[in-house]
N, C-alpha and C positions, 0 to 999 in steps of 0.2 A: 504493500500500500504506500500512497502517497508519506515523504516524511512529515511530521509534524509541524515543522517551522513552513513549509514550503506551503504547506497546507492553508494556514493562517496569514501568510502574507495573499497567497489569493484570496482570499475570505477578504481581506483587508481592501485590498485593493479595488473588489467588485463593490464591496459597501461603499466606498468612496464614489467612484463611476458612476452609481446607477442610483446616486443620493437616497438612500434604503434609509427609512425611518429606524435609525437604532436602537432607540428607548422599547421599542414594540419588537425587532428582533431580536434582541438580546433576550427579550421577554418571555417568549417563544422558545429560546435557547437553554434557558435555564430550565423551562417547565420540560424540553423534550432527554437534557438531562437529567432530571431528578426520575419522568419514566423509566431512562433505556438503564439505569442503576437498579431500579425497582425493580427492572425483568433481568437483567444480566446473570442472574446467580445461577437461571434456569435454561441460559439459553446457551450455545456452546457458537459465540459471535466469536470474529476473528482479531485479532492486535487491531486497532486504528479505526473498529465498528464507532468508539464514543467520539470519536474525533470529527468521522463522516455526518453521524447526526445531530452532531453541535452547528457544525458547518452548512449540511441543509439547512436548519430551523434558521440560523442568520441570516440566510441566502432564499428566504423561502420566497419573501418580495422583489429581489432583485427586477424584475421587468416590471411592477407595477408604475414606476414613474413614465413609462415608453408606453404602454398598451394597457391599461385598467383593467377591460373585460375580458383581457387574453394573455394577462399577465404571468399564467403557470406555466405556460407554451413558450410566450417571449422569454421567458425566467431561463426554461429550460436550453434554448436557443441561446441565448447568452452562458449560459455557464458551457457550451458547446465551444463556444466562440472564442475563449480565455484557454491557452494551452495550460493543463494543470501537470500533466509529466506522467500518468499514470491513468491509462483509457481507461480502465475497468473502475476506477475511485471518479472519475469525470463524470461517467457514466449514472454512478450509484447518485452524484449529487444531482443531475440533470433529473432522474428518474423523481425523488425526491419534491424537487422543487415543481416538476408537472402535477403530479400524484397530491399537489397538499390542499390543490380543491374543487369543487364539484364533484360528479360522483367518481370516484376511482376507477377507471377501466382503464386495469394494468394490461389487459391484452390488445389495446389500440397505440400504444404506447412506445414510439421508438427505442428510445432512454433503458425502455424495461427489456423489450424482445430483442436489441445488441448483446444483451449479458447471458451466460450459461448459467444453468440450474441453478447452479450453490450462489452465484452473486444475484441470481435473479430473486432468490428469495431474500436474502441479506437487505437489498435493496427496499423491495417492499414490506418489508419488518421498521424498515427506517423511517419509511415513510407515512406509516400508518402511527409511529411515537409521533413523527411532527404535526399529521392531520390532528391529531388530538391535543398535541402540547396548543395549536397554533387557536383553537376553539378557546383554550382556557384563556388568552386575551382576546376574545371577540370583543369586548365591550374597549379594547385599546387602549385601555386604563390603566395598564400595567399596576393596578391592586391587586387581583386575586393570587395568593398564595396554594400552592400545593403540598400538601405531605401526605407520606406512602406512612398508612397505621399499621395495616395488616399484609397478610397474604399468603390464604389460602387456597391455591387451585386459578383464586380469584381476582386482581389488584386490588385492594381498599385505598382509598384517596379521600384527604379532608383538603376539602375550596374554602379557603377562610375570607373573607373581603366584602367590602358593598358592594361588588357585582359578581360576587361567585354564585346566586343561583344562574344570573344568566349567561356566566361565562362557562360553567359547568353545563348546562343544558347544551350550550354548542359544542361544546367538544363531546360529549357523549353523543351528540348527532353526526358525528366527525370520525364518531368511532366505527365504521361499516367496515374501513378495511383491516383494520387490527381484527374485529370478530373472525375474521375471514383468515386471516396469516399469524395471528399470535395465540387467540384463542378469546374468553368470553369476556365482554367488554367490562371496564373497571366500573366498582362499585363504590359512586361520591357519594360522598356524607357534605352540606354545603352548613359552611356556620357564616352568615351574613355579617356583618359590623358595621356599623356607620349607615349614611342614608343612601338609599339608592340613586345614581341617577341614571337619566335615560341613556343607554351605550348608543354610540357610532351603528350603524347596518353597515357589518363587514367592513373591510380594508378603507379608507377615505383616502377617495382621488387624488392626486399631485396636482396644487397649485396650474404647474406648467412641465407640461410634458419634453419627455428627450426623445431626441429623432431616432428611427429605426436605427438599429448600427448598421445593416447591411444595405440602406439605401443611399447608399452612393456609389458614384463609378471608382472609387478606389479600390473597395470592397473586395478579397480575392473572390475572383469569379467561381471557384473549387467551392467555398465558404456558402456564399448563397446560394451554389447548384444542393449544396446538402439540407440548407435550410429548407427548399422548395420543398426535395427530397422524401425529407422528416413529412412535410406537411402530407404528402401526398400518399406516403405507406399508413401515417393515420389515415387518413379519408379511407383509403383501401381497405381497413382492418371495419372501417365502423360500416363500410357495404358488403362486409364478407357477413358480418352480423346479421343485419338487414335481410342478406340472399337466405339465410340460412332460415328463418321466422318464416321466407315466403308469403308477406302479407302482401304485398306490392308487387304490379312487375315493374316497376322503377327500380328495383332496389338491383334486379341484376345488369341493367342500365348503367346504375353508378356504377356498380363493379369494372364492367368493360370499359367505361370513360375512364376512371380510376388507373388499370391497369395504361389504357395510353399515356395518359399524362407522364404517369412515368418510365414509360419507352421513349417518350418525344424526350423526358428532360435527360435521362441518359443518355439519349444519342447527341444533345446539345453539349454534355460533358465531356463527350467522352474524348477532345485533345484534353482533358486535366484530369482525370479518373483511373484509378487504376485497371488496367484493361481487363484483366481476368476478371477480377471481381465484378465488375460492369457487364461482361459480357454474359456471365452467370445469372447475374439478378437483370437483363434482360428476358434471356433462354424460361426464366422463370416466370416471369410477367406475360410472355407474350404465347405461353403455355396455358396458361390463366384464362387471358383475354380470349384464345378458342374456345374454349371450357365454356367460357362465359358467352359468348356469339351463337352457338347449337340451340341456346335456351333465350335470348334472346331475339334470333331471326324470328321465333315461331313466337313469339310474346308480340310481335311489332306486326305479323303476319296477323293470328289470331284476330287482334285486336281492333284491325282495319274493315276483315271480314264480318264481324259483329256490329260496321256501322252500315252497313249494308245490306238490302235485301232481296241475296242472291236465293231462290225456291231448290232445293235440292243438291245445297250443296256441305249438307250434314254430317253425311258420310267422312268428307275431305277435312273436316273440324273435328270429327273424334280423332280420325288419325294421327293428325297434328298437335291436337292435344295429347295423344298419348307419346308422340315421338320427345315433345315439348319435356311432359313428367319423365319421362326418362332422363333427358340431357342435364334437367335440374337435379337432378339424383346422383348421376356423377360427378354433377358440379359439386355439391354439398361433401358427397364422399371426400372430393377432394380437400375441400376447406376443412373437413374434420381430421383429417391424415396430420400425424407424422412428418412425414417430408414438406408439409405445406408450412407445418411448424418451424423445421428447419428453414426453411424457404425462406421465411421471414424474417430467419435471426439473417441471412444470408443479404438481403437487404436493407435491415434495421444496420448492422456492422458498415456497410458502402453508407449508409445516409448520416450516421454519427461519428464516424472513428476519423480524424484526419491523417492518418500513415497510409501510406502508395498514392497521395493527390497530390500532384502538381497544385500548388498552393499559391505560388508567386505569382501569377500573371491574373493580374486584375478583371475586370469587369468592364472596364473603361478601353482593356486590350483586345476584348475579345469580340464583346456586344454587337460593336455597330457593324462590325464585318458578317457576322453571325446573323443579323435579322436582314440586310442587304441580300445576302445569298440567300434566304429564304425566303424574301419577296420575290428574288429574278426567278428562282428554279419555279414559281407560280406562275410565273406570266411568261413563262417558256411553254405551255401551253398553247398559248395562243400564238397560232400560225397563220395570222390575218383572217381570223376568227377560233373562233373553240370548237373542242372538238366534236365528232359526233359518236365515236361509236360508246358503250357504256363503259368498256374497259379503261381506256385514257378518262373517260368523264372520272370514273373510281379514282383512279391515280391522282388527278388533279383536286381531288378532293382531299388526298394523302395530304398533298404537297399544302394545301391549304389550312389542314391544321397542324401541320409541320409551323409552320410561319404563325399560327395562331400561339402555341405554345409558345416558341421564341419568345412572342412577344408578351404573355402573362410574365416567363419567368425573372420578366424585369418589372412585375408589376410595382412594386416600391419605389420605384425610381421614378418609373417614367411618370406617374400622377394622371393629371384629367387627362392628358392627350393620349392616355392611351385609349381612351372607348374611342376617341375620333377615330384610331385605328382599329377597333375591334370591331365594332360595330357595321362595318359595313362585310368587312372579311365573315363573321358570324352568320349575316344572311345570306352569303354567295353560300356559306359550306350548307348550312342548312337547306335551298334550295338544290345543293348536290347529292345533299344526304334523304332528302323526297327522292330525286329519280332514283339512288341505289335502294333505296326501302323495294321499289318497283320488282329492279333487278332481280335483286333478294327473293320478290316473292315468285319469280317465275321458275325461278331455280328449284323451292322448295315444294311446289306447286306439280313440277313433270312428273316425278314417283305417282303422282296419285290423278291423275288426268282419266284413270279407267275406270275410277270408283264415282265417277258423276260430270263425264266429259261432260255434257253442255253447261252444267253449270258453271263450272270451272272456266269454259271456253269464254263463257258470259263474264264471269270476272275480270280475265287476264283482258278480254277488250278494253273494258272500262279500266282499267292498269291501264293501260296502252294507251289511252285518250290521253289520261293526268301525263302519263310519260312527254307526249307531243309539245303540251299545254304548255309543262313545266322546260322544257327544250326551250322554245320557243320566250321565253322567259328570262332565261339567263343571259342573256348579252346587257339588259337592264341593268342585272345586280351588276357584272364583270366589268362596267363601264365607271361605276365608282372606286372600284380596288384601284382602276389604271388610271383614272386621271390625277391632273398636272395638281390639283390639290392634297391629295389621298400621298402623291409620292414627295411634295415638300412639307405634311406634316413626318410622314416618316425618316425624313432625314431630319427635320429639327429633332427630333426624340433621339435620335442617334448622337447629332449635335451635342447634345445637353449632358448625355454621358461621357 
């Protein structure tokens, strides 16, 4: 583990930076050590366990003054961003500081799914003393005292103060993930003193906020490709959730958008990334995203055929529904495996660890060239017009949220002008993403053409009209992507970085 001293000057150092109310962390600090003393006799933690969770509960606000209502994420982002000399202690602090609120879902969690077993638990044992140390100053008051009386099986705790019924109520509300990774939530005794007053609701905003760290063109471009990263393995994990419930067909929707995002943001990385490990948590994503498209064609198909009323063509809907349940059955299998677990630690490790990235080359080095080439490779396309057959039309759709992605994963930077750039791009891909639905359905539609030809026949015309309509359409959108406005806001946004 991290030395001691080395430990505490970055503790030090981030409380400085990120102007952390210290009268309230420290606060925090002391209650998440008087806990982890309380359990230590029973627990078999490693040298440098009391160190790590002194150092979270300091560190729990760090991103509050930058992002308020996203401050555990930011938090966790920034203790990413500070080399600490020891990934697996980085780690456990990053996890910590996510993990200290709202509900716990350690398995959405980059911070958590980087670490192997024995730290992954370590970790959320940590963080489950700060969720609750961090309750007993809800009221911000830094009055409520803690002492451990008993302990049998069970923690016993006396809250002494004028706000320890209501500081104790919040940490026993805090207490969800200790029930879960330590065992049965401690039993306060509250002895009141002095008069109550009314507490703060939660954390109280900063005066004046500090800027992103990673919204600038200085920023290593390596650095915010991991922050997007981060963001986008969560997303992934909370539609993997979602697919698995099967209330929505959205959910496996997100999943497959989910999985691209982070192929486009890999492939944007990958002159800074380490090649192997990038090319693995591709192979892995983009194994996913099949998985995920078998159960989604027939979700997008189904669901077109339901606004419709085609007489006899019933038959061709069980089928498809049944092909449908099946595909979602393997998909789930797969989210429930094993490997898929591994999987994850395989991309949570590329989105948090910074050893094998090219680190040094900026944002500002990489950017403007990088969305330049993804605008031309778009409008290489167009051969003095676009194309017709569906094949290139699909491709140029590729190319299109190729260039769309580029351009979110500078969403910090580049501000309002980026919808001036999104927004048109969004409706060209969307009007691409109609005709390929088309495509889509004629494919899946041939197998079963015996089970209710005229129906079917009747359908794929009425396909075949919108196909024309929608053709016929797109030189409209593809006129705003190319003109003389569209391409000098693009270059001022390049400009600026």
């Amino acid at each position: 583990m991290t030395q001691i001293s080395h430990l505490a000057g970055y503790v030090e150092t981030l409380l400085a930076q990120y102007q952390v109310d210290h009268a309230h962390a420290r606060q925090v600090a002391d209650h998440a050590l008087t806990l982890f003393d309380a359990l230590a006799g029973s627990r078999k933690w490693p040298d440098g366990a009391r160190d790590l969770v002194e150092a979270g509960a300091l560190l729990h606000n760090v991103g509050l003054t930058t992002d308020p209502p996203e401050h555990h994420l930011v938090g966790r982002d920034i203790i990413f961003h500070h080399e600490l000399g020891d990934e697996s202690d980085q780690a456990i602090l990053a996890a910590i500081v996510a993990l200290h609120r709202r509900k716990p879902r350690a398995a959405l969690e980059p911070a958590v799914l980087c670490l192997n077993s024995r730290k992954r638990k370590l970790a959320l044992e940590l963080a489950a003393i700060v969720r609750v140390a961090d309750g007993f100053d809800y009221s911000q008051s830094q009055t409520t005292q803690v002492k451990v009386t008993a302990s049998n099986g069970r923690l016993s705790l006396l809250a002494i103060g004028p706000h320890a019924a209501v500081d104790s109520e919040r940490a026993l509300a805090k207490a969800d993930l200790w029930e879960r990774v330590i065992g049965p939530r401690p039993e306060v005794i509250v002895q009141s003193e002095g008069t109550v007053v009314e507490p703060l609701a939660g954390e109280e905003e900063p005066v004046e906020r500090l800027e992103y760290w990673y919204a600038s063109g200085n920023v290593s471009f390596a650095e915010a490709g991991r922050v997007a990263l981060r963001r986008q393995l969560r997303r992934l994990q909370q539609t993997a959730r979602a697919v698995k419930a099967d209330e929505t067909i959205e959910a496996v929707h997100d999943l497959r958008v989910a999985t691209r995002r982070i192929r486009a943001a890999l492939r944007l990385l990958e002159p800074v990334a380490p090649a192997k490990a990038a090319r693995r948590a591709t192979e892995i994503v983009r194994e996913l995203a099949r998985e995920a498209s078998a159960t989604r064609d027939r979700d997008v198909l189904l669901n077109d055929i339901a606004q419709r009323n085609f007489s006899g063509i019933t038959p061709v809907v069980e089928a498809l529904r049944a092909e449908r349940a099946q595909a979602h059955t393997t998909l789930v299998e797969h989210l429930e495996s094993k490997r898929y677990d591994r999987d994850m630690r395989v991309l949570a490790r590329l989105a948090c660890y910074a050893a094998g990235w090219d680190n040094e080359p900026r944002i500002k080095d990489r950017a403007g060239s990088m969305l330049y080439a993804h605008y031309e490779a778009l409008r290489a396309y167009d051969r003095n017009g676009l194309p017709e057959d569906e094949a290139t039309l699909h491709a140029m759709r590729i190319a299109g949220k190729r260039f769309r992605y580029a351009l979110e994963l500078l969403n910090d930077i580049a501000g309002e002008r980026l919808g001036e750039l999104l927004n048109p791009l969004i409706d060209f891909q969307d009007h691409l993403g109609a005709l390929n639905d088309i495509s889509v359905a004629r494919g899946l539609l041939a197998p079963h053409t015996e089970r209710a030809s005229e129906a079917v026949a009747a359908y794929l015309s009425a396909r075949e009209a919108e196909w024309n309509a929608l053709r016929a359409g797109l030189p409209e959108c593809w006129s705003r992507l190319v003109s003389a406005d569209y391409r000098r806001t693009l270059l001022a946004v390049i400009g600026d970085l």
